[in-house]
C-alpha positions as CSV (number, residue, x, y, z in Angstrom):
1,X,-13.2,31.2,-12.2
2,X,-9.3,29.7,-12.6
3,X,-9.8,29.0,-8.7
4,X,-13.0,27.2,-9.2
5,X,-11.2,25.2,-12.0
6,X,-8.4,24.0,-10.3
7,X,-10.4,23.6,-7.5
8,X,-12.2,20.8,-9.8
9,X,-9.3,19.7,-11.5
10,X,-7.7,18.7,-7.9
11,X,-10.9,17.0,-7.5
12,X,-10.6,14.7,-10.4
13,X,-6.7,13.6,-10.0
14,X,-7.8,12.4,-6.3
15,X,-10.5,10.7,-8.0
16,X,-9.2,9.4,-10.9
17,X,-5.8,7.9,-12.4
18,X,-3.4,8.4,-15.6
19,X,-4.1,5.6,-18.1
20,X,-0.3,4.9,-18.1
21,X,-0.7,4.2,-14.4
22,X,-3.6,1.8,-15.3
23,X,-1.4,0.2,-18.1
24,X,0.9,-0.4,-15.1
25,X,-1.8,-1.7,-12.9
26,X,-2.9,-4.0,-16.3
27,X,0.2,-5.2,-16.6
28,X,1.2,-5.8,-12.6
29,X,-1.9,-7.6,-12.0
30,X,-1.8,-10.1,-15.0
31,X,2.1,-11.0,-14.4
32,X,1.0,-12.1,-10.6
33,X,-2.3,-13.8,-11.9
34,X,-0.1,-15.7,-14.2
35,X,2.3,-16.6,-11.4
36,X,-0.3,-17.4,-9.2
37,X,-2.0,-19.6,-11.6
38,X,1.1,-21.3,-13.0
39,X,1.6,-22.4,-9.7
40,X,-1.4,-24.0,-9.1
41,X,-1.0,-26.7,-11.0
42,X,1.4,-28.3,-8.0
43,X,-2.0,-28.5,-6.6
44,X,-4.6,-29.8,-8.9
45,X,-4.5,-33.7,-8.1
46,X,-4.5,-32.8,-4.4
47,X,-7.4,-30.6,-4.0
48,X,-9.2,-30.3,-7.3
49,X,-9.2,-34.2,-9.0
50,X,-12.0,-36.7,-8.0
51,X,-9.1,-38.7,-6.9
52,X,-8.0,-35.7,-4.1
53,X,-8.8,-34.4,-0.8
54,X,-12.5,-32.3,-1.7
55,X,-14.0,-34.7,-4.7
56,X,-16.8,-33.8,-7.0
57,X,-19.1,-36.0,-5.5
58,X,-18.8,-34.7,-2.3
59,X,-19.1,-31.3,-2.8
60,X,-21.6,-31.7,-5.2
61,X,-24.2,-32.6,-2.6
62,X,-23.2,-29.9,-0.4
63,X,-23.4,-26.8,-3.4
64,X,-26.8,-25.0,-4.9
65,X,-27.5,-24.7,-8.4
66,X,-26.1,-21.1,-9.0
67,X,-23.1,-22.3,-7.0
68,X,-22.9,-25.5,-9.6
69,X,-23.4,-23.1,-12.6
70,X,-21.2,-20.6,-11.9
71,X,-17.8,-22.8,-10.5
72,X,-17.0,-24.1,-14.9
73,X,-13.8,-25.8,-12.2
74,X,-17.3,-27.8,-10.4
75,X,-18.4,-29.6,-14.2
76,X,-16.1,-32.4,-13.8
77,X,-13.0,-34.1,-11.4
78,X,-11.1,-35.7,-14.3
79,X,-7.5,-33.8,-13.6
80,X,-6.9,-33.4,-17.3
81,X,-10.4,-31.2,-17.1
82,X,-8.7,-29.3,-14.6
83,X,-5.3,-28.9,-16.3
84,X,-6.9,-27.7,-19.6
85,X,-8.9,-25.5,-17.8
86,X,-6.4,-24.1,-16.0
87,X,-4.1,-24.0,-18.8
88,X,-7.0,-21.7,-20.5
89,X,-6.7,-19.4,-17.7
90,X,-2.9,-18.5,-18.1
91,X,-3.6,-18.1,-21.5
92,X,-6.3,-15.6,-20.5
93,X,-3.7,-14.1,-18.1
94,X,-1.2,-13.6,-20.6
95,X,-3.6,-12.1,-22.7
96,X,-4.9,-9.9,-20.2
97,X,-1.4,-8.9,-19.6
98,X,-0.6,-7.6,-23.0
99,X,-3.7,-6.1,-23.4
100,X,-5.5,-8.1,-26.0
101,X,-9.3,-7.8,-25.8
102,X,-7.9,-6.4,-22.8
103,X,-12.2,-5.7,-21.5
104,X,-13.2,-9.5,-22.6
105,X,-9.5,-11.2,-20.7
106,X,-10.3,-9.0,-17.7
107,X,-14.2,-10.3,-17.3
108,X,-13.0,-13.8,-18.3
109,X,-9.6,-13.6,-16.1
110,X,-12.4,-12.3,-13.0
111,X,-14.5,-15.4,-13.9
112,X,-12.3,-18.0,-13.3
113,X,-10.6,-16.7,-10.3
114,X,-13.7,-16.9,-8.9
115,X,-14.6,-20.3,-10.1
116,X,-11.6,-21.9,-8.9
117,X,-11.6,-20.6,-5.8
118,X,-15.2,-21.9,-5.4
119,X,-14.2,-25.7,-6.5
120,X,-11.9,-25.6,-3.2
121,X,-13.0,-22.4,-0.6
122,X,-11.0,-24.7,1.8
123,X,-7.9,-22.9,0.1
124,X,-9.3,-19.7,-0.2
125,X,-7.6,-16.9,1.9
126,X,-6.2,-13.5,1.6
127,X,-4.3,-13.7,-1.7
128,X,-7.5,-14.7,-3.1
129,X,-9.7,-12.1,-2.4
130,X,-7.0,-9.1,-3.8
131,X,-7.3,-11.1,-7.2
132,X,-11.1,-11.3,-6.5
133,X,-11.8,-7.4,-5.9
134,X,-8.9,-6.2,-8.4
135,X,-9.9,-8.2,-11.5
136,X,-13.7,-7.1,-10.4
137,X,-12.7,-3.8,-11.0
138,X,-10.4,-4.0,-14.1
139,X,-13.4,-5.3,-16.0
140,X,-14.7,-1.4,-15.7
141,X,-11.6,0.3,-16.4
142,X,-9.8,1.1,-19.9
143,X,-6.7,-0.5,-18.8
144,X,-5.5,-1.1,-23.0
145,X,-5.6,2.2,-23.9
146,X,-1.6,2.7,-23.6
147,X,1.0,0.4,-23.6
148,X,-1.2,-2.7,-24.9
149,X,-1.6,-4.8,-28.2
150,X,-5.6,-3.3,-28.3
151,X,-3.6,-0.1,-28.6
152,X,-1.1,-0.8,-31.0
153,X,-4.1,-2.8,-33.4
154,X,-6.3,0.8,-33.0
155,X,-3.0,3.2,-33.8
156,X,-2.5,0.6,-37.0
157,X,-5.9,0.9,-38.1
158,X,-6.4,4.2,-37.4
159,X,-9.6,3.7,-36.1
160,X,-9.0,4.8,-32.2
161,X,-9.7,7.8,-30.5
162,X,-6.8,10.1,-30.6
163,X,-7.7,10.2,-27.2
164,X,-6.6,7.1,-26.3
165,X,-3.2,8.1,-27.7
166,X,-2.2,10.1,-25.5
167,X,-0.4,8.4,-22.5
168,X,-0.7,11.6,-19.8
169,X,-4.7,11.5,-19.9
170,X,-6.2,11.1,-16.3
171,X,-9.2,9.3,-16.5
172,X,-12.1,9.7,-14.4
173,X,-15.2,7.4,-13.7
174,X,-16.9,5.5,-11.5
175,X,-14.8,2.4,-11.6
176,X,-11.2,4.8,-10.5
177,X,-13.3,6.2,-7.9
178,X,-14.6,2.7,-6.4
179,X,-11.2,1.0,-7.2
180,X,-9.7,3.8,-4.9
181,X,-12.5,3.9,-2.1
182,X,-11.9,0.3,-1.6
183,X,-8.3,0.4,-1.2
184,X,-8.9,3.3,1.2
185,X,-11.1,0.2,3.1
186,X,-8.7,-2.2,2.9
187,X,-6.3,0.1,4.8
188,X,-8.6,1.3,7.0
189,X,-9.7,-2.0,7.7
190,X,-6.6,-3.6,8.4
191,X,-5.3,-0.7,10.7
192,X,-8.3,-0.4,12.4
193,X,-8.3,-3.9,13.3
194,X,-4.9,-3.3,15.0
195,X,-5.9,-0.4,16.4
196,X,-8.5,-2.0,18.5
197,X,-6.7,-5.2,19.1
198,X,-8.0,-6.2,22.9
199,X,-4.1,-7.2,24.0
200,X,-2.6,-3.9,22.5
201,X,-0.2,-5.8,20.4
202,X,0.5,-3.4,18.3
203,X,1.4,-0.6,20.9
204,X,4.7,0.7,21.7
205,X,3.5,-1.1,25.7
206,X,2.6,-4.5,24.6
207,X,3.3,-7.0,26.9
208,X,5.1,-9.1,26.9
209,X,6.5,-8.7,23.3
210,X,4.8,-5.9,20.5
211,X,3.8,-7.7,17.5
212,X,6.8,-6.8,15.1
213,X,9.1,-8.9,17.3
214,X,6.8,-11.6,17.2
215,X,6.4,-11.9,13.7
216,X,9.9,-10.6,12.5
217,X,11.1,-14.3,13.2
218,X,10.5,-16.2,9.8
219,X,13.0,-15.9,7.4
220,X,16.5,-15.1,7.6
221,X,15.3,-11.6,6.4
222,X,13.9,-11.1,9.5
223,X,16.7,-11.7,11.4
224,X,18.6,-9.5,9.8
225,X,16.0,-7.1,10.3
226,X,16.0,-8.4,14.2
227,X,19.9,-7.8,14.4
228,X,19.9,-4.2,13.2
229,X,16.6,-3.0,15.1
230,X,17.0,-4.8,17.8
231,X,14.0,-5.7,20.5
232,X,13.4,-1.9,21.0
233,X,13.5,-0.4,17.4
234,X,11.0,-3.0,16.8
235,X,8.9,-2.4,19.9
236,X,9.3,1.8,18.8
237,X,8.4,0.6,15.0
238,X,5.0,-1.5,15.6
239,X,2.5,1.4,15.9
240,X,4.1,3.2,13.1
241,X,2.4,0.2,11.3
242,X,-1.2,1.2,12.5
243,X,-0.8,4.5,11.5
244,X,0.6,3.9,8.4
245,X,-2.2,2.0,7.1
246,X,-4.6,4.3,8.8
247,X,-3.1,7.6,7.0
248,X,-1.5,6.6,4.0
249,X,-4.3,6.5,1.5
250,X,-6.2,9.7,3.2
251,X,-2.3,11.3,2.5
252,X,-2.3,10.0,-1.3
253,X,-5.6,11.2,-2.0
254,X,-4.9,14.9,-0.5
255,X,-1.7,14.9,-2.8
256,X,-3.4,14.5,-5.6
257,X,-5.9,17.1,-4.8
258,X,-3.4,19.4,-4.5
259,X,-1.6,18.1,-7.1
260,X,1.6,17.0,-5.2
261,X,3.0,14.4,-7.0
262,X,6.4,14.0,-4.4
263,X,3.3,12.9,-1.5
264,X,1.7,10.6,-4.0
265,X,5.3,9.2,-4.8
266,X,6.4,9.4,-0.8
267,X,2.8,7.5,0.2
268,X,3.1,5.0,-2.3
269,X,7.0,4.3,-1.7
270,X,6.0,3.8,2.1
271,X,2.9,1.3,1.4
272,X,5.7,-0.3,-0.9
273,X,8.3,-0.7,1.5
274,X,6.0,-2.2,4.2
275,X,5.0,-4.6,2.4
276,X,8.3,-5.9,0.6
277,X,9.1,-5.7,4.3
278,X,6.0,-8.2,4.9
279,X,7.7,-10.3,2.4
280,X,11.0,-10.5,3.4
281,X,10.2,-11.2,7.0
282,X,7.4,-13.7,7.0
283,X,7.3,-17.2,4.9
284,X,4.9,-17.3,2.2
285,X,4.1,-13.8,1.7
286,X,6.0,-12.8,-1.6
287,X,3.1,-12.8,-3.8
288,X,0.6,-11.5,-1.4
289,X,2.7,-8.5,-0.8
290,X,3.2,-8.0,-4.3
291,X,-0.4,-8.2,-5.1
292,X,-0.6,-5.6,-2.6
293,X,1.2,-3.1,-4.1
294,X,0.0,-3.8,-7.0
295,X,-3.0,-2.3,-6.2
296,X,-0.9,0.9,-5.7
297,X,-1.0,1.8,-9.6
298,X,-4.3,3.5,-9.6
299,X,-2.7,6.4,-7.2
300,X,0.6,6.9,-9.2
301,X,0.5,10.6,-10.6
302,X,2.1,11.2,-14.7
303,X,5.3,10.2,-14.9
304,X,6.4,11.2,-18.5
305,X,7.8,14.6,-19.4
306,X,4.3,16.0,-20.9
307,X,2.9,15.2,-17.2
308,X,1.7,18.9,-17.0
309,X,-0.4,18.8,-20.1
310,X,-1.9,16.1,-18.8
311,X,-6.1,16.5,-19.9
312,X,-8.9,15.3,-17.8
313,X,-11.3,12.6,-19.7
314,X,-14.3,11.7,-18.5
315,X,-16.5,7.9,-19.5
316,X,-19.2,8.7,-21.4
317,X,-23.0,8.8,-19.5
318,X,-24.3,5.8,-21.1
319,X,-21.0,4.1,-20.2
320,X,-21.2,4.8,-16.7
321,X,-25.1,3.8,-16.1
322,X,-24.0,0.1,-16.1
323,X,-20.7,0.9,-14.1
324,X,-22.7,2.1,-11.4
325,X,-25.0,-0.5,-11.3
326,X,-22.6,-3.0,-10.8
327,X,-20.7,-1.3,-8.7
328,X,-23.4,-0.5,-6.3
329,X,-24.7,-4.1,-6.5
330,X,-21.5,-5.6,-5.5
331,X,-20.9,-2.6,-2.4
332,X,-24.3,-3.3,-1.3
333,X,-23.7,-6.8,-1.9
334,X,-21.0,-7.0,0.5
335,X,-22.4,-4.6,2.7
336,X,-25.4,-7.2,2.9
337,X,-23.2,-9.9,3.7
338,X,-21.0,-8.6,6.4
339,X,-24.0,-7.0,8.4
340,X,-27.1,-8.9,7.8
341,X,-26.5,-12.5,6.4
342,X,-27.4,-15.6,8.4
343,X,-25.1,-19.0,8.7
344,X,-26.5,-20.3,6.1
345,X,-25.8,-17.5,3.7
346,X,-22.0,-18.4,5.1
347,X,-22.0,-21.8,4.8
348,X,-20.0,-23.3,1.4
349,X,-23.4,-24.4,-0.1
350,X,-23.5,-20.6,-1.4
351,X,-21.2,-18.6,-3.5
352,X,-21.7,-15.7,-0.9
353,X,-18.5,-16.1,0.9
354,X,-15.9,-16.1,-2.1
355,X,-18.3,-13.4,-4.1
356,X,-18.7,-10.7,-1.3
357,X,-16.6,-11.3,1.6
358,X,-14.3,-7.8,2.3
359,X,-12.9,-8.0,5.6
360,X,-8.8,-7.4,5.6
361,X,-8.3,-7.4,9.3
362,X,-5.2,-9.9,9.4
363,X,-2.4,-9.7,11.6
364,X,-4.3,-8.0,14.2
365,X,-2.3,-9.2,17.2
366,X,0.6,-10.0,17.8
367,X,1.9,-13.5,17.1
368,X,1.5,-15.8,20.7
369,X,3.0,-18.8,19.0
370,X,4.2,-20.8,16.4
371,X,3.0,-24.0,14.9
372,X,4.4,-26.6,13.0
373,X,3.1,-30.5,11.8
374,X,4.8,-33.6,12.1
375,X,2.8,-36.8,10.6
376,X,4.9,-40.0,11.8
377,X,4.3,-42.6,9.6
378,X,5.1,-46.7,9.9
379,X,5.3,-48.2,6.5
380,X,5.1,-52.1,5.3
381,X,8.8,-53.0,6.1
382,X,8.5,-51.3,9.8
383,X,10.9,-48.4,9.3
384,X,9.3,-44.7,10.8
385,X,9.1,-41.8,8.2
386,X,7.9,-38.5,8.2
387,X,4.6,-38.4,6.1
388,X,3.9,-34.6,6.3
389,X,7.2,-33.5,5.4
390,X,8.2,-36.8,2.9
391,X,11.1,-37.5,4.7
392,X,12.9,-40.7,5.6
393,X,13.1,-39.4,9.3
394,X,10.9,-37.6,12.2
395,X,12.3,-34.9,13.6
396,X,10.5,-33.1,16.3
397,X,12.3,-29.8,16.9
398,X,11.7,-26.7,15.8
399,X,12.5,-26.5,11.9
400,X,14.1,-24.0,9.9
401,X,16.0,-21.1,10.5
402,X,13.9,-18.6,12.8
403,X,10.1,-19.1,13.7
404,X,8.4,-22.1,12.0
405,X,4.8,-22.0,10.6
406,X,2.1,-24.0,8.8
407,X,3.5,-23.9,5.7
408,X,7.2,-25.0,6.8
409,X,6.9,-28.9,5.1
410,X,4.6,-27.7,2.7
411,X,4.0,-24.5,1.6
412,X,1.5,-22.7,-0.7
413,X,-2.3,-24.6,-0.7
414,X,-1.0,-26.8,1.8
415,X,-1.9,-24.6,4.2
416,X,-5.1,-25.0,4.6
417,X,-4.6,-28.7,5.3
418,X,-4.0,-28.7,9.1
419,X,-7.0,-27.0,9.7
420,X,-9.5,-29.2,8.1
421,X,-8.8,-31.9,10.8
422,X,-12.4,-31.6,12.4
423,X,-14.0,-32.9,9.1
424,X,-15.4,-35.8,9.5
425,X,-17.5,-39.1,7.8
426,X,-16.3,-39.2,3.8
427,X,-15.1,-36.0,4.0
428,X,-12.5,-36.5,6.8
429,X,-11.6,-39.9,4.8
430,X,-10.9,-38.2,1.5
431,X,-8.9,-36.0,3.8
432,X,-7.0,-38.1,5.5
433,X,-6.8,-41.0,3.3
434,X,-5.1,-38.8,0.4
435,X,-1.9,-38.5,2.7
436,X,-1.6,-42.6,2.4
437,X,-2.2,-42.5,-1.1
438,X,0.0,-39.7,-2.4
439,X,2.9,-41.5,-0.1
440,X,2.2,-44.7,-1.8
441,X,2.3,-43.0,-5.3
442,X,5.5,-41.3,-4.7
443,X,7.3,-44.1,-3.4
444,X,5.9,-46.9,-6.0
445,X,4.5,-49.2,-4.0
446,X,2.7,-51.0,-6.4
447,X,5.6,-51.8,-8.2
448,X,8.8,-52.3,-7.5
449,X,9.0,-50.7,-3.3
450,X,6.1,-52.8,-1.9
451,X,7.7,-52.4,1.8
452,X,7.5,-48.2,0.9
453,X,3.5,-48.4,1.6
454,X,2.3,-46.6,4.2
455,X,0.6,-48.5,7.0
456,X,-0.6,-46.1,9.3
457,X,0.3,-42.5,10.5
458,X,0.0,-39.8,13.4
459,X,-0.6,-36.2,12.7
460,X,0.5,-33.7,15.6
461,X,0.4,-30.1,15.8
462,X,3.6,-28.7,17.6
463,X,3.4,-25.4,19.3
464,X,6.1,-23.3,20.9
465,X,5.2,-19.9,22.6
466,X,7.4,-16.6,21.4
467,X,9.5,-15.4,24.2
468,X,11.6,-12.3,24.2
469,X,15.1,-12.0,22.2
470,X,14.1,-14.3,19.5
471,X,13.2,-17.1,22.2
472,X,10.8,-19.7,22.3
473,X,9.6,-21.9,24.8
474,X,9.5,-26.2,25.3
475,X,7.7,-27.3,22.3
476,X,4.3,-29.0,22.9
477,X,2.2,-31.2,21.0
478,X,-1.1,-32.7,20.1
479,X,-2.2,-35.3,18.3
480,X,-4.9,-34.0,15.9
481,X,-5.9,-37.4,14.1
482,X,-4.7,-41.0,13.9
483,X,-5.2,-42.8,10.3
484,X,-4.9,-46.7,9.5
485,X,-4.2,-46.6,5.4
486,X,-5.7,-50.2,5.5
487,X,-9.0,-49.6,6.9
488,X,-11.4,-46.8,6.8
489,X,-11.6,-46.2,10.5
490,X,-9.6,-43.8,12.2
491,X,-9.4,-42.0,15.7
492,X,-8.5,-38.7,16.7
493,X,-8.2,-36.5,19.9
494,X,-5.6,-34.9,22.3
495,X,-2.8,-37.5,23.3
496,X,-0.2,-37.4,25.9
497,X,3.5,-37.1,25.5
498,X,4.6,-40.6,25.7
499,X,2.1,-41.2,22.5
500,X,4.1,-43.0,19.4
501,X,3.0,-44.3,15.7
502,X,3.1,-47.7,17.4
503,X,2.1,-47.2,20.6
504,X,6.0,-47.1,22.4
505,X,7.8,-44.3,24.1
506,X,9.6,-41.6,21.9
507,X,12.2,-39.1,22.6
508,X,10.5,-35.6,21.9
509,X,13.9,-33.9,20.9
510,X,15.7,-36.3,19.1
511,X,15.2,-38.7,16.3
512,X,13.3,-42.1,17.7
513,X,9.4,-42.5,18.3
């Protein structure tokens, strides 16, 4: 009979978590969504005003009612709607943080993520869909019963489950047990994708380069990294990738069966330390790493000195009855949409794609290139700037220190912008047209810099391929669209290398067009 109960109780610490570990995961999540959020508002007049790049009125024939009702970010452009709204959802964050009306600020904090990614899905990546899946699943879990204001009102009142007091309970429904089984996906997602990779990137043969050296080229934290590994650490290091994210969670979960808290700690700390590793070596990836780990709190065993008294508790029946319903909705739900939905179920008119989409099978290969954008501009009084990066000069080598990216002139939702280029009619000109009207803003045309305004401008793509011991090859480039700010024509297509803003010979390495 003891067998058979700790046979059970092994069971439920794989399939549940401590509530001081989902205080931690509470707490994690709503600091990032906070971050995240304060930081859109860089990008509201860009890509969610009526006077930006995706306007109400064009998205608004392209949407279907239930898109329309749901997206509260879709009921109007005016940008102080948007900043009040958005405004509302930090306060929501910080609410959710602290753990005030902790189950209302984690439905309402899930809401509007949602909604705001559905006002733009242009922007939508990644990031987006960790917020998406992690605040879906925070709505079912007691995340304020420790370490939270809802706690500290009950505990005053005296009108909360003693329960709930104590901080070592490991808690056990349907929520922890979907919240870890899609984690477990995620992993095995990602690795698998690498695993199968056609050109074997991330084997210790790749040829020519394994995929750690070509992405451990971004920051200066990657050189570093580059300096002490060197070409063949990193070549021997790639696959231990694959099978990290392959293994790790299976690991976790068997040390909590057996109720080994040193491999819990030792699979966590190595999930940890690839992805601060992510972060250090690749632009842009800071808070996509740390939502990342942040997904880790559900796994972490006790950590207080009454760990060992630590009592199973279990969510009610009638509690669980609409737990599983939505949790099986939105499984089969996805399921549905990955395996047996047409185009059109894809297509931005529906709110499919943002909803259910839960694929993770990035960096899959490794990294053939690098890109960059350059948008030569000639302005009223004939000088040549640099439109993409707002500078007073065009420089056309490689920038930054290491391999350059998308994001290297602007980073963040800017990302997204280079590969909207095939959009065409008044959705190309909103596009392209904002790039003329945000240079004229910024430089004050209409007042006292008339000769600042931006006549026309030329948007390449750069490329360079990776070569071996942190080479690159002869940068080439393509013209991707050519926009007159005084008409609303415009041309695109592939241009040679002589090509220039005003049609006259340029030096590709050096300063002049």
């Amino acid at each position: 009979m003891q067998h058979k109960m700790n046979r059970w109780s092994g069971l439920r610490a794989a399939i549940g978590a401590p509530v001081e570990s989902l205080a931690l995961y509470r707490i994690s999540l709503g600091l990032l969504l906070f971050a995240e959020l304060a930081l859109r508002f860089n990008y509201l007049h860009a890509f969610y005003s009526e006077e930006g790049t995706l306007p109400m009125r064009l998205l608004g024939a392209e949407i279907d009612p239930i898109y329309r009702a749901v997206c509260v970010h879709c009921y109007s452009g005016s940008l102080v709607y948007q900043q009040v709204l958005l405004g509302g959802q930090c306060l929501v964050a910080a609410l959710f943080t602290f753990g005030y009306r902790t189950r209302l600020m984690s439905f309402l904090s899930w809401f509007l993520y949602l909604s705001i990614t559905l006002r733009n899905t242009w922007l939508a990546f990644i990031l987006d869909r960790y917020f998406h899946y992690l605040l879906f699943y925070a709505m079912l879990l007691p995340l304020g019963d420790v370490w939270s204001v809802d706690a500290w009102l009950s505990k005053r009142t005296e009108k909360g489950d003693s329960r709930n007091k104590r901080s070592t309970d490991i808690l056990v429904s349907i929520a922890t047990i979907a919240l870890k089984m899609q984690i477990l996906w995620i992993y095995f997602d990602a690795g698998y994708g690498k695993f199968t990779d056609p050109l074997k990137g991330w084997t210790y043969g790749a040829d020519p380069l394994p995929a750690l050296d070509s992405y451990a080229r971004h920051t200066i934290g990657a050189r570093y990294l580059y300096a002490l590994l060197g070409p063949f650490g990193l070549r021997l290091l790639t696959p231990t990738v694959v099978w990290a994210e392959l293994l790790v969670v299976p690991i976790a979960l068997l040390g909590s069966y057996l109720g080994s808290a040193s491999v819990v700690w030792a699979s966590v700390g190595v999930i940890w330390s690839l992805h601060v590793g992510i972060a250090a070596t690749i632009r842009n990836t800071v808070l996509l790493s740390l939502i990342a780990n942040c997904a880790w709190c559900i796994f972490l065993p006790p950590v207080t000195s009454q760990s060992k008294s630590a009592e199973f508790r279990q969510i009610p029946l009638k509690q669980h009855i609409p737990m599983i319903i939505l949790v099986a909705s939105f499984v089969a739900g996805s399921v549905w949409f990955e395996t047996a939905s047409n185009e059109c179920n894809q297509s931005m008119k529906h709110i499919w794609s943002p909803m259910l989409h839960n694929r993770w099978n990035v960096f899959v290969g490794a990294e053939e290139y690098v890109t960059w954008e350059i948008a030569p501009g000639k302005l009223q009084d004939g000088s040549v700037v640099d439109v993409w990066g707002n500078k007073d000069h065009v420089d056309w080598n490689m920038p930054g220190s290491g391999a350059p990216c998308t994001s290297t002139a602007r980073p963040g939702r800017w990302r997204s912008f280079p590969y909207l280029a095939e959009l065409e009619g008044e959705s190309g000109e909103a596009l392209w047209s904002y790039l003329c009207r945000q240079w004229d803003s910024n430089n004050s045309v209409d007042n006292e810099n008339p000769g600042r305004r931006l006549v026309r401008f030329k948007f390449f793509m750069l490329q360079a391929d990776v070569l071996p011991n942190m080479g690159f090859s002869a940068t080439r480039k393509r013209l991707i669209k050519e926009y007159n700010c005084s008409s609303i024509t415009s041309s695109a297509g592939d241009q040679s290398e002589g090509s220039s803003v005003d049609g006259e010979g340029e030096n590709l390495g050096g300063d002049e067009l």
